[in-house]
C-alpha positions as CSV (number, residue, x, y, z in Angstrom):
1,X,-6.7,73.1,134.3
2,X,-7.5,73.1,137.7
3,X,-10.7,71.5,139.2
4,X,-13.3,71.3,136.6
5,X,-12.8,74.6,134.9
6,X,-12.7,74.5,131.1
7,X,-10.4,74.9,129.0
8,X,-11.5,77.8,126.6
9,X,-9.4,78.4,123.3
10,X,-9.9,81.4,121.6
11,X,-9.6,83.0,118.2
12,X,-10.3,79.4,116.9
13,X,-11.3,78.2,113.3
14,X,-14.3,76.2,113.8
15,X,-14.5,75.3,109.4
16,X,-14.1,71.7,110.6
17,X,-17.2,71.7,113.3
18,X,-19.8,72.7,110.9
19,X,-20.7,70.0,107.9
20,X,-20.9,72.5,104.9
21,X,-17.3,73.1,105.8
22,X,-17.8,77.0,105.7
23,X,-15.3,79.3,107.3
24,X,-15.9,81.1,110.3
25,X,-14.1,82.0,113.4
26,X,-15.1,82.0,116.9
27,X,-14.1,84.4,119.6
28,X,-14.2,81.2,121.9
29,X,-15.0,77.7,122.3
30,X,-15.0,75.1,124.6
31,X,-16.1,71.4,125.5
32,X,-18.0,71.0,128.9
33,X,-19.9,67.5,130.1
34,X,-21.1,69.2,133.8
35,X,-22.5,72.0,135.0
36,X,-20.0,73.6,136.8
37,X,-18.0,73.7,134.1
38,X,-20.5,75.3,131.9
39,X,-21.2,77.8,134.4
40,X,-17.4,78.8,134.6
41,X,-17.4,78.8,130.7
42,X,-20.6,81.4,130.8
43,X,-18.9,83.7,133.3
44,X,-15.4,83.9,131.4
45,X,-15.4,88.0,131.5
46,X,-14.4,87.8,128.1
47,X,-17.2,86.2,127.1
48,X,-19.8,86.9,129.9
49,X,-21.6,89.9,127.6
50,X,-21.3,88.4,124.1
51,X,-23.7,85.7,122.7
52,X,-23.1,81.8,122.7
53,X,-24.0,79.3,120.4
54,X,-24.4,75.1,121.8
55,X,-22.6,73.5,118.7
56,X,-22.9,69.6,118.5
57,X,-21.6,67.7,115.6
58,X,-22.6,70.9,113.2
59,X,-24.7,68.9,110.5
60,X,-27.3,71.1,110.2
61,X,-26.2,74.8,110.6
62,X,-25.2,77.5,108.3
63,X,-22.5,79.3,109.4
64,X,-22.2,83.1,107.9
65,X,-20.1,85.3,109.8
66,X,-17.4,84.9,112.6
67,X,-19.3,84.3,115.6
68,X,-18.2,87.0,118.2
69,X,-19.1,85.0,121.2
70,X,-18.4,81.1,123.2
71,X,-19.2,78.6,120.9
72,X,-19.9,75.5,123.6
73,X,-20.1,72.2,122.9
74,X,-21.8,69.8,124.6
75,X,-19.7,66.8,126.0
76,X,-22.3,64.4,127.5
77,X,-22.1,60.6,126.1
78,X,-23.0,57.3,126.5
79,X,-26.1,54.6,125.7
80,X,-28.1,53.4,129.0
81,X,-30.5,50.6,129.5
82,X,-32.7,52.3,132.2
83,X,-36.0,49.4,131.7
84,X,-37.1,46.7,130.0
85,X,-40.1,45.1,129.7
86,X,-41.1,41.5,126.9
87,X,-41.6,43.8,124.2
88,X,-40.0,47.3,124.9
89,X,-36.4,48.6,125.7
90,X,-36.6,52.2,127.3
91,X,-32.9,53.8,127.1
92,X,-31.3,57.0,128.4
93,X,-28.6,58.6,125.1
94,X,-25.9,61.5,126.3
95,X,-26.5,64.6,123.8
96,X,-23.0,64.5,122.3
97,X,-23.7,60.8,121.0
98,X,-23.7,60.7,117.1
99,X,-27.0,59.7,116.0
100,X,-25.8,56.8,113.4
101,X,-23.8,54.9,116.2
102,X,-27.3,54.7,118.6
103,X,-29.4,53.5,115.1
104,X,-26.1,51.0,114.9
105,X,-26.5,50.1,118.9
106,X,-30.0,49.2,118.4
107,X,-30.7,47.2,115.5
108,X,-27.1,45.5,116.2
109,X,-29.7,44.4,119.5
110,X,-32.6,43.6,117.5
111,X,-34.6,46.2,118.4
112,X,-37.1,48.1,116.1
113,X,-38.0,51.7,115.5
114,X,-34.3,53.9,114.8
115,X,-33.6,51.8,111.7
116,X,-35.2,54.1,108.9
117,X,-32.9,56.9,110.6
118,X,-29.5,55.5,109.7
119,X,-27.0,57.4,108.4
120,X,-28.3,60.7,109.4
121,X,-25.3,63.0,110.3
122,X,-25.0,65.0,113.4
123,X,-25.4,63.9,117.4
124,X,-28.1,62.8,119.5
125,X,-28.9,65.7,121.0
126,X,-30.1,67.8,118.0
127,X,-32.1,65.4,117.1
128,X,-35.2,66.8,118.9
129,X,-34.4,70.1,117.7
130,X,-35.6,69.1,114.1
131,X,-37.5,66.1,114.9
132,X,-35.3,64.5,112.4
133,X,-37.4,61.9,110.2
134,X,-36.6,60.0,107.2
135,X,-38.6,57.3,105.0
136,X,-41.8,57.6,107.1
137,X,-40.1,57.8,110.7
138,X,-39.4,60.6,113.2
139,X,-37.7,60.7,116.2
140,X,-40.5,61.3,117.7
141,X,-41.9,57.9,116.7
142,X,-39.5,56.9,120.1
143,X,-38.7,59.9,122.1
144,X,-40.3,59.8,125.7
145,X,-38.5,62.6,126.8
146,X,-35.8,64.9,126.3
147,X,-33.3,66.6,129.1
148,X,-31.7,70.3,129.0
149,X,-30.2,72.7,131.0
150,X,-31.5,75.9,131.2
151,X,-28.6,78.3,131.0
152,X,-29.5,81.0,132.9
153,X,-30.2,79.3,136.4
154,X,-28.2,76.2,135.7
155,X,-31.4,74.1,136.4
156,X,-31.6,70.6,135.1
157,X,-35.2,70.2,133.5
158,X,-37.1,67.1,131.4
159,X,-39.8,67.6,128.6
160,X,-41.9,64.6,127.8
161,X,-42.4,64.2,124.2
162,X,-46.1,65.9,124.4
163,X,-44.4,68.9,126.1
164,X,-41.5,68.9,123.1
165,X,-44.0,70.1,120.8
166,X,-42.8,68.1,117.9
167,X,-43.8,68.7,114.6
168,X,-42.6,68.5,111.0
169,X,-39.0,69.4,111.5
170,X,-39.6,71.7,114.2
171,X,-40.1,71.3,118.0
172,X,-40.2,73.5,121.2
173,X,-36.1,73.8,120.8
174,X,-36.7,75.7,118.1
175,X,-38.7,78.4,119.7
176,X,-37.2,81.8,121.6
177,X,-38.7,79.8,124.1
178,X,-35.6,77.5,124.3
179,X,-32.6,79.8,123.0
180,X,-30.9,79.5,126.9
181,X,-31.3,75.8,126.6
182,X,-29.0,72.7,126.3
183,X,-29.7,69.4,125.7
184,X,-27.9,67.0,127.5
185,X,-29.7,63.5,126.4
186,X,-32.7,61.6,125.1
187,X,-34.7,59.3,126.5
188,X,-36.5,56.7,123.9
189,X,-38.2,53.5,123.8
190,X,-37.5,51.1,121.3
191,X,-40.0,47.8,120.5
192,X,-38.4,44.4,120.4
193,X,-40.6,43.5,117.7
194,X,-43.1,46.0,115.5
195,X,-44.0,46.2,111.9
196,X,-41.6,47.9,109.7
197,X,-42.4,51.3,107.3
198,X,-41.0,49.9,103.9
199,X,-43.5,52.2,101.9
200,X,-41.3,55.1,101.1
201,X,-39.7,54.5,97.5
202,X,-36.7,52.3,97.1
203,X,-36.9,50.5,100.4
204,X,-38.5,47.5,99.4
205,X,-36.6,47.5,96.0
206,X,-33.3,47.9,98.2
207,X,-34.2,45.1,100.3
208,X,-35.9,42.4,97.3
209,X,-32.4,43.5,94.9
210,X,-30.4,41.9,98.7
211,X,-33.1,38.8,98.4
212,X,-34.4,39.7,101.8
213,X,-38.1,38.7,102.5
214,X,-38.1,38.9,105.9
215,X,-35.9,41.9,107.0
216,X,-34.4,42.5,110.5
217,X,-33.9,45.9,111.7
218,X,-30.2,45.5,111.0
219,X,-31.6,45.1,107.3
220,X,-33.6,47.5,107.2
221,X,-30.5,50.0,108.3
222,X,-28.4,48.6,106.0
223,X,-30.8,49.1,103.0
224,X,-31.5,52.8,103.8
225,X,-27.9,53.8,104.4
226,X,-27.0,52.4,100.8
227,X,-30.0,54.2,99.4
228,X,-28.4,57.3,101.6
229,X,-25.3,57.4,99.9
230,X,-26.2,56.5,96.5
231,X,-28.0,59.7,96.4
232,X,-26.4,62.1,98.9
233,X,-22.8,63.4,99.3
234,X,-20.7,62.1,101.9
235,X,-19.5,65.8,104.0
236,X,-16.3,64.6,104.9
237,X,-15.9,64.6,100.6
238,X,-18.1,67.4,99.7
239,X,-19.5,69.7,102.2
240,X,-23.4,69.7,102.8
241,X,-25.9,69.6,105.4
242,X,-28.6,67.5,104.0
243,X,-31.8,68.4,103.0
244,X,-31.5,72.2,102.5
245,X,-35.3,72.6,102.3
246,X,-38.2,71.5,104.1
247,X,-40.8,69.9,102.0
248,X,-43.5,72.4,101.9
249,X,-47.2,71.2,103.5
250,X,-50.0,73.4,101.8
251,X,-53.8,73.4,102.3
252,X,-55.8,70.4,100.1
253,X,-57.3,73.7,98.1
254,X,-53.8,74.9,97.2
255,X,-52.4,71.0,96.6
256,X,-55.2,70.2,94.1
257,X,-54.4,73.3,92.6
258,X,-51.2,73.0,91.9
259,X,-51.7,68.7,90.4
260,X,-54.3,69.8,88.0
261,X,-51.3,71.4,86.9
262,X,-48.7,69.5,87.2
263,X,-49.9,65.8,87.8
264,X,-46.5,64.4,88.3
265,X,-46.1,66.7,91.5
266,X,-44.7,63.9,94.4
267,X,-47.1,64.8,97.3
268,X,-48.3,63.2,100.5
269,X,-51.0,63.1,103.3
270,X,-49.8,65.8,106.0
271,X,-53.3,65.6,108.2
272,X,-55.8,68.2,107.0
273,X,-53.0,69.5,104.6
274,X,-50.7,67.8,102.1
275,X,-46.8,67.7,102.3
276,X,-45.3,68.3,98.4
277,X,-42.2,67.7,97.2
278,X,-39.6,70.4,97.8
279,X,-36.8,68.6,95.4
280,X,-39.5,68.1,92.6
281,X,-40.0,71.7,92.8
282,X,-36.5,72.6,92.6
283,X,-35.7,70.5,89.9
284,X,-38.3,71.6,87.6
285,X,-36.8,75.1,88.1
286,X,-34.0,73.9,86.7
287,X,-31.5,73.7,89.8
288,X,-30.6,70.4,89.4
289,X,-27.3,70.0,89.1
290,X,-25.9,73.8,89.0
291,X,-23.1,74.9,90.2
292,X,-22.2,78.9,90.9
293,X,-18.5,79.5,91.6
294,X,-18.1,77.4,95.5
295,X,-21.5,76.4,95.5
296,X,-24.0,74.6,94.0
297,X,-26.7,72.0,93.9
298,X,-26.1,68.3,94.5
299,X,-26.5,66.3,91.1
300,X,-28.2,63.6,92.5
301,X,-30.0,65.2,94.9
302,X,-32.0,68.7,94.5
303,X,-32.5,69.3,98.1
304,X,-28.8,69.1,99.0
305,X,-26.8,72.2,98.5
306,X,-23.1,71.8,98.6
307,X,-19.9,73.9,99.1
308,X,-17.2,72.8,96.8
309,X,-14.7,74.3,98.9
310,X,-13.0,77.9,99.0
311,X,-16.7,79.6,99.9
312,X,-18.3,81.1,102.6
313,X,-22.3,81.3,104.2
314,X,-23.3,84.7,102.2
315,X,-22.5,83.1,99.0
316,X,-24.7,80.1,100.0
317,X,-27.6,81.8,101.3
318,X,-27.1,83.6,98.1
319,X,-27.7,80.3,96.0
320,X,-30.8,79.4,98.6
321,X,-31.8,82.6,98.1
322,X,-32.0,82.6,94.2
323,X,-34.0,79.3,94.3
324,X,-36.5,80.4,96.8
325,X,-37.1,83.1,94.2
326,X,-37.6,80.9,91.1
327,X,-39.6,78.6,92.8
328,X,-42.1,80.6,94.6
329,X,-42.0,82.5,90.9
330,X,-43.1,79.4,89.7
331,X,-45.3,77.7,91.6
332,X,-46.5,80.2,94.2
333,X,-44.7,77.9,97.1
334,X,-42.4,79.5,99.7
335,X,-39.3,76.9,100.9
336,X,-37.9,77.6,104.0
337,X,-34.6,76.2,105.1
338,X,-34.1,73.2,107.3
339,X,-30.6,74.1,109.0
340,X,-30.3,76.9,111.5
341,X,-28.7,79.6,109.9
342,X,-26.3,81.5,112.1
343,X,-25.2,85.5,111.0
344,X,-24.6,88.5,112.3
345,X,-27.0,90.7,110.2
């Protein structure tokens, strides 16, 4: 191609972009790492009035129909050193990085703060979009800021991680606020030394079963990542996107509530409210485990909904559907879904 136009293919089955492994079709895609090239890609004629959709590594999206538009993905990489001070490591991460190499990067450095995050699918730059945590850390326990480009001027801007909004899964990116935006890389700060968060269940176990007293962030990593695929699904095997559900928070009133019922409920401190447990919840509606036709619910895991193959996104949303329904039947407690869910209708 010449100059820095890209290369758009069209008609193009994009199954293998999105984790579940759903079908879908898009009218057009394309990689692009600059501006320019984005711009061009936005202008296509064939493209310029249908909808577009920034598509990174597709771990945590639901994808329904064919999408009629450009499906763009971003193409910025690499891992900067940008500062460093005796006790902290600030770096600059390209969006189209995948998260588990920068956790590898860092703790392979002896840093701290990215190791409970290992083995958490996807690329750098959604990361901010969900605030993606695990085993009592967030990303933004380390985010300083976050760079996008704002589609429709082609400005570059930065949000500092007050201005990002985060919250439980959710952030700014999430908002109509942000739908013209792309992220094009994080900035974070990593300590060389700070405490670890072993206080979610199985860490500690993991690590005493390796005979590890004194743990390392490399540790650490390595511990949670065998925890991770002990009890969730490997996509490249069996498609998935993770935790289908967020855990729900609810109001102290509703919490206690809800224990003097059932005692056994998991729960945790959310602030003013209380965080529950969203698998619990499932599995005591019997989910656990059940398969419908191409789809079904992880046996190890009740949060994790999988597509066995030869499915598609209706019959999924279908199966979310039909839990949402028994468990808010149940308990009174609406789940909402995690990944963003991409349709038509």
């Amino acid at each position: 191609m010449p100059g820095n136009q890209p290369a758009i293919r069209t008609n193009v089955d994009i199954r293998h972009l999105n984790s579940l492994g759903l079908p879908c079709r898009a009218a057009g895609w394309c990689r692009v790492h600059h501006w320019s090239a984005l711009q061009q890609a936005l202008a296509d004629p064939r493209f310029a009035q249908q909808p577009h959709l920034i598509l990174g590594g597709g771990s945590n999206v639901v994808l329904v129909d064919d999408f009629p538009g450009l499906v763009i993905q971003p193409d910025w990489h690499g891992i900067d050193i940008v500062a460093e001070t005796s006790r902290t490591v600030s770096i600059q991460v390209g969006a189209a990085e995948p998260w588990d190499r920068l956790v590898r990067w860092s703790v392979d450095r002896q840093l701290h703060g990215l190791e409970n995050l290992a083995a958490i699918p996807g690329w750098c730059g959604a990361a901010p979009m969900q605030n993606i945590g695990a085993y009592g850390v967030e990303f933004s326990d380390s985010c300083v800021a976050v760079d996008y480009l704002d589609l429709s001027t082609g400005q570059s801007h930065q949000l500092s991680a007050e201005q990002c909004q985060f919250g439980y899964r959710h952030s700014i990116f999430k908002t109509t606020a942000a739908h013209n935006w792309l992220v094009t890389g994080v900035s974070l700060q990593l300590a060389r030394q700070a405490p670890f968060k072993l206080t979610y269940p199985g860490v500690r176990e993991a690590l005493d079963a390796q005979g590890i007293s004194e743990p390392t962030p490399a540790a650490v990593a390595a511990a949670i990542t065998r925890i991770r695929q002990r009890k969730l699904p490997d996509p490249a095997s069996l498609g998935n996107a993770g935790s289908f559900f967020k855990n729900p928070i609810v109001s102290r009133a509703t919490a206690d509530a809800l224990l003097e019922q059932h005692p056994q409920l998991p729960h945790w401190p959310a602030g003013e409210q209380v965080k529950l447990s969203a698998a619990w919840l499932i599995e005591q509606c019997g989910w656990k485990g059940r398969r419908t036709g191409p789809v079904g619910v992880h046996r190890q895991h009740a949060l994790v909904l999988v597509h066995y193959g030869h499915g598609n996104g209706r019959q999924l949303l279908h199966l979310a559907g039909n839990i949402q329904q028994d468990v808010n039947n149940r308990f009174g407690i609406a789940l909402q879904p995690e990944p963003k869910i991409i349709q038509s209708s």
